[in-house]
C-alpha positions in Angstrom: -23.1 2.5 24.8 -20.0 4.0 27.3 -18.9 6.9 28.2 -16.1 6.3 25.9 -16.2 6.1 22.5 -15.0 2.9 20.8 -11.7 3.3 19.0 -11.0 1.5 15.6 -7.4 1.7 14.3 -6.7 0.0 11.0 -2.8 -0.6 10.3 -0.3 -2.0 7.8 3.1 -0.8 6.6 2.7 1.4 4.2 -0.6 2.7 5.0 -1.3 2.8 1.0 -3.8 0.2 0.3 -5.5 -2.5 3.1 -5.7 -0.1 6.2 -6.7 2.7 3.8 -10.0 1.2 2.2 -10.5 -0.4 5.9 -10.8 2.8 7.6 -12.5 4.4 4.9 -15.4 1.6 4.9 -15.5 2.2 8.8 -15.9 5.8 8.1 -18.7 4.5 5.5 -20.6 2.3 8.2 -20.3 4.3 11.1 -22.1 7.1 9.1 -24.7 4.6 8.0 -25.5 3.1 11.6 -25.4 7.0 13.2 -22.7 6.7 15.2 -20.5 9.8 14.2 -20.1 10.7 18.3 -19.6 6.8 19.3 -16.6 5.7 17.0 -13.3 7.0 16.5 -11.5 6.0 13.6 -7.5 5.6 13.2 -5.6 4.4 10.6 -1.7 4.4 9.9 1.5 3.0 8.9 4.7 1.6 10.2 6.4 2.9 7.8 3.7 4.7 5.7 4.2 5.4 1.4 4.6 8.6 -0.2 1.2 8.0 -1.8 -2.4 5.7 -1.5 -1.4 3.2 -4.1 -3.5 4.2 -7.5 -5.1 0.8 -8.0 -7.0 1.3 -4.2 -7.6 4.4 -5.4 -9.4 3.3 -8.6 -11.3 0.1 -7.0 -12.9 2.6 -4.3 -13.8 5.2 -6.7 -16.3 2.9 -8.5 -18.0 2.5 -4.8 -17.8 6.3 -4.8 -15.2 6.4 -2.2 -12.7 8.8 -3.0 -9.2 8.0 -1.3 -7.3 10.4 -4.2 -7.1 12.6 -1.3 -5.4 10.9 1.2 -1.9 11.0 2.6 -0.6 7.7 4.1 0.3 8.5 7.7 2.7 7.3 10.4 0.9 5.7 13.6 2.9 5.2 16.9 2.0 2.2 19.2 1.3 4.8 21.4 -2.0 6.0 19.4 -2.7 2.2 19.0 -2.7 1.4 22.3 -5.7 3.7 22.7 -7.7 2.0 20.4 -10.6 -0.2 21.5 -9.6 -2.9 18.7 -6.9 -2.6 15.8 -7.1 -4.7 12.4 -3.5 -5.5 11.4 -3.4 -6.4 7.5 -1.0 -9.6 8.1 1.9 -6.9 7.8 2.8 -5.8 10.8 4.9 -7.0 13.9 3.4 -4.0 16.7 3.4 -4.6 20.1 0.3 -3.2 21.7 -0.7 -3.0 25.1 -2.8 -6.6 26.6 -6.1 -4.6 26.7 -6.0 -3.9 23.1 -7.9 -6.7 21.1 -6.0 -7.0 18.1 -7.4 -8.9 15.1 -4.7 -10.0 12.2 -6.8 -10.0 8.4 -4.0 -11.6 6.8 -4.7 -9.6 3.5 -2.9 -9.6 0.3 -1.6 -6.4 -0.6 -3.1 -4.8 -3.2 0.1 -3.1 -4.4 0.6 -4.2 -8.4 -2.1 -6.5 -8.3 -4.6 -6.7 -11.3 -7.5 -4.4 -10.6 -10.0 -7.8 -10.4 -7.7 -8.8 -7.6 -7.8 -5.3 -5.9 -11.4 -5.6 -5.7 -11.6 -8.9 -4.4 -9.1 -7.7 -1.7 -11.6 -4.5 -1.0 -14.7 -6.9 -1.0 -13.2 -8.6 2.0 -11.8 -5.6 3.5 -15.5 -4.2 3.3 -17.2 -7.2 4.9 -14.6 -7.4 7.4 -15.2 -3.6 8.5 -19.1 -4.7 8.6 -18.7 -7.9 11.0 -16.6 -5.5 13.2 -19.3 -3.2 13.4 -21.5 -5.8 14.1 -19.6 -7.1 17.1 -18.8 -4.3 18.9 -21.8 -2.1 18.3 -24.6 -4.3 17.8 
């Protein structure tokens, strides 16, 4: 492990569904594998919703992931560009800096889908955040 800490930043639009449950799975594993002091954690919006859509909210909750609490934010390239990788949801159009690894999921939004299709969305979203765990910390 480095000096510095790896930086995960998880982005979309609205910051209300797909970069929500990904940063809260990272928060999830990174607890799990012990590496509160290793991994930063960002996650944000272009152009970030008033709200995290209620259907995310309700697909978490029955993993006990409570995201009633959170507040869609706005992220500048700026705090991207200091991330060690950033997952793009298949929304967004950022231009980051060349040492930024930048991965595209190409997710469906959630957004007014039928709760089976949320979760299917958030089962993806979880293994995702897993296989980047597994790649960049071993």
């Amino acid at each position: 492990m480095t000096d510095t800490p790896l930086k995960f930043g998880f982005v979309c639009v609205q910051n209300a569904g797909r970069s929500q449950m990904s940063a809260a799975f990272a928060e999830r594993e990174r607890t799990r594998r012990g590496l509160e002091n290793e991994v930063e954690i960002l996650t944000g919006g272009t152009d970030p919703a008033d709200e995290v859509h209620p259907e995310v909210v309700e697909a978490m909750q029955e993993l006990d992931i409570d995201l009633g609490d959170r507040v869609p934010q706005a992220v500048s390239d700026e705090e991207l560009n200091s991330c060690t990788v950033v997952a793009t949801m298949g929304c967004s159009t950022l231009e980051l800096d060349a040492d930024v690894a930048v991965r595209d999921w190409a997710l469906d939004d959630p957004h007014g889908q039928s709760v089976e299709r949320v979760r299917e969305i958030r089962d993806e979203i979880e293994g995702r955040v897993v296989d980047l765990f597994d790649e960049y910390t071993g």
